[in-house]
N, C-alpha and C positions, 0 to 999 in steps of 0.2 A: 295301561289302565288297570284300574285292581279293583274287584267289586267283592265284597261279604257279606255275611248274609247269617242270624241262625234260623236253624228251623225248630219250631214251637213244639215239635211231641218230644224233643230229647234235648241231648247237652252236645250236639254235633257244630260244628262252625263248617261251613260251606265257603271255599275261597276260590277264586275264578279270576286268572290274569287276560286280561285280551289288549292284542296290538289296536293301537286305536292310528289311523292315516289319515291323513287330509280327507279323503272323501270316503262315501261309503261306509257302510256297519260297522262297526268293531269286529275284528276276529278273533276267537277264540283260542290261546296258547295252552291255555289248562287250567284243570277246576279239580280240588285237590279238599277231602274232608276229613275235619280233624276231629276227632273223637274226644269227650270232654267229658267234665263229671259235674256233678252238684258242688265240690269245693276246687274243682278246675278246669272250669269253663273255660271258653273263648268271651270274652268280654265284645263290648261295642269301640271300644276306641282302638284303631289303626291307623299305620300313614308307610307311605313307601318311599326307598331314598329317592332322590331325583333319576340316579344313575340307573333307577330299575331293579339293583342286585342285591335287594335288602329290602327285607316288610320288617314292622314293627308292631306287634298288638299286645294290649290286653289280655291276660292269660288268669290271673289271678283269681275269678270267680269268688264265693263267700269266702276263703280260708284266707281274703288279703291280697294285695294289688302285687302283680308279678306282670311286668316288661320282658315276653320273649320274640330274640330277633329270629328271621327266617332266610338262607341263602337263595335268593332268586336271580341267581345269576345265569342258569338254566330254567327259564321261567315254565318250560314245559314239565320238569319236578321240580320244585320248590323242595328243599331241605332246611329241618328246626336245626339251626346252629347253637341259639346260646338262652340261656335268661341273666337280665342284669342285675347283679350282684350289686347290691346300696339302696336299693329303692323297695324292697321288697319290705313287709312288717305286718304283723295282727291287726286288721281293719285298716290296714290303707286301702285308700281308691286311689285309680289311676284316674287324672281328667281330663288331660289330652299327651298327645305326642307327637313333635314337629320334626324334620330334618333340614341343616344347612344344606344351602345350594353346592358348596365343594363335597355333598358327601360326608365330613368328616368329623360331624357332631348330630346328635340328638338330642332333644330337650323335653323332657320330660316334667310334668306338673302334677305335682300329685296331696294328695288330701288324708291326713290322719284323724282320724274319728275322738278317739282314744284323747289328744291333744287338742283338739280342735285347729288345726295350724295345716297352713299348706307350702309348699316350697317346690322349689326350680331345680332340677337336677341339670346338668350337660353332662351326655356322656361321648366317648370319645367311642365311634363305631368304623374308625378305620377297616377293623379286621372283625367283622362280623362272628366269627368264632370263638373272641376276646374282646367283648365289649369292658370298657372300665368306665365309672362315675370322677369325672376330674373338676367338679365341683358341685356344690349345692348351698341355696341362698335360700331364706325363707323370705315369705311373699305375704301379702297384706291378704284382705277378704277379698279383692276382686276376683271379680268371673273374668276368666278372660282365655282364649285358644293363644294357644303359642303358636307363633310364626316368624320367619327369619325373613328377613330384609335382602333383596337381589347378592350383594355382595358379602350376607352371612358374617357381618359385621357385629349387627342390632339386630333385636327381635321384641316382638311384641308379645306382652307376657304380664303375670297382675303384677302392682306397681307393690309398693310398701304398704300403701293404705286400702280405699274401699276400691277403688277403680284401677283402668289397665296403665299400662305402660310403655315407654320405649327403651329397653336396658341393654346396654352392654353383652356380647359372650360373655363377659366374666361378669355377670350378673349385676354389675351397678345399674343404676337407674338415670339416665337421660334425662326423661322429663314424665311426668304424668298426663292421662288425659283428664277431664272433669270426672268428679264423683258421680255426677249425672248420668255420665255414657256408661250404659250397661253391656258392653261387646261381647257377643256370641257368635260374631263371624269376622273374617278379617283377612286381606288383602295389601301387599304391597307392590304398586306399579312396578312394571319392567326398571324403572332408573331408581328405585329406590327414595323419588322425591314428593309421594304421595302416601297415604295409607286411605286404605276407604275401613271403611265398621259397620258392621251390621247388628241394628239392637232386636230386643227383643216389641218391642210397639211399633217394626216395621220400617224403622228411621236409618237412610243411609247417610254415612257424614264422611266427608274427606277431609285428609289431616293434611297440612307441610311438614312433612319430616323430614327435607335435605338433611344431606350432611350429619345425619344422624342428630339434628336439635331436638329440642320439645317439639312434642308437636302442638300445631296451632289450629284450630280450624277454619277452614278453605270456605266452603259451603256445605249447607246438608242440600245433597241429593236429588233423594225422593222420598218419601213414605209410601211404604207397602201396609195394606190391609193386612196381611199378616207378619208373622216374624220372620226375621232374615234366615235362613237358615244356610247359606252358602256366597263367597266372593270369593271373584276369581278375573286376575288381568289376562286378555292373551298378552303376550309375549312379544309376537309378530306385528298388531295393530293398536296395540293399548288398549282396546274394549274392555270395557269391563263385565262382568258378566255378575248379574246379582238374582239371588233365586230365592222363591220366598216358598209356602207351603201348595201354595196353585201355579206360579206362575217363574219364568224365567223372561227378562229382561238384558237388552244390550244394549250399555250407552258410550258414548263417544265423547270422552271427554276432551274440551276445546283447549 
């Protein structure tokens, strides 16, 4: 489990891994800080590989969006291995970053100011001290978190147009969801043949994505009093776990 943090009097990023077990507190493996500046901050967006031995964040602060990876394969030191080469440029933002379940891609979304235009990057993070860019799609105005589907097939990612989508690794597009759904969070079941989304008016909706189709919708939910701000399946029991800004919830889906 990976927690970050900055702290408000400087430009330091606070990183902290803890073993997280079945029962019991989390423990503490190492907490590790990274010193930063006004044009090279630690940004807010991170994600770590499945396998543990790799972080991804945010580095780029005002001087423009910069993706560097971190070796956490000794998670008691964490070591900066690389920054990704393709995605960097004057006023990009980074707006999210996801990793396939093998490990062996990341995906990257990110926002040029300059252009107004946002696109998909995958990059190829086998060798964490050699990340490469092995494609990049431009993407329509949706908001939307990238997320990879169980088997790292599909991922959820903005579509062509105003809303999200379900596209291909090699960045084609599947299917759209409505212009309607505005997704800020997002979840694919253990088998791959659900998606849930979380909007921003609180609204949870589950999609059919078998098989990698369009998605359709299943049912909405629930509606929370606030924004969704987090979904999450376990693995084990299929729960889903959905957190909004007061509360977390656990539903069992039939």
């Amino acid at each position: 489990m990976f927690v970050a943090g900055r702290r408000s009097d400087n430009h330091y990023q606070d990183f902290s891994i803890y073993a997280a077990g079945d029962f019991g507190p989390p423990r503490l493996l190492s907490a590790t800080t990274i010193e930063g500046s006004q044009d090279r901050g630690i940004g807010s967006i991170a994600a770590v590989r499945p396998d543990g031995k790799a972080l991804a964040a945010e580095t780029g602060g005002a001087g423009g969006g910069v993706v560097t990876l971190w070796d956490t394969s000794n998670p008691v030191a964490p070591e900066r291995a690389a920054w990704v080469e393709g995605i960097t440029g004057h006023l990009v933002k980074i707006l999210d970053i996801g990793f396939s379940p093998d490990n062996r891609t990341m995906a990257v979304l990110s926002y040029h100011t300059t252009t107004d235009a946002s696109y998909l990057h995958l990059v190829d993070v086998t060798d964490v001290q050699a990340p490469a860019v092995t494609s990049t799609v431009r993407v329509g105005s949706g908001i939307s978190p990238v997320v990879f589907n169980p088997d790292g097939r599909y991922l959820l990612a903005p579509g062509e147009g105003p809303s999200a989508a379900i596209r291909t690794v090699g960045g084609g597009v599947v299917g759209e969801l409505p212009a309607s759904v505005k997704v800020i969070a997002a979840a694919f079941s253990p088998s791959g043949a659900v998606l849930a989304t979380g909007e921003g008016n609180g609204t949870v909706k589950l999609w059919d994505t078998a098989a990698g189709r369009a998605p359709t919708l299943i049912r909405t939910l629930t509606r929370r009093p606030n924004a969704i701000h987090q979904l999450a399946f376990d693995p084990r029991t299929g729960l889903l776990g959905v957190a909004d800004a007061m509360t977390v919830q656990l539903w069992k889906l039939g």
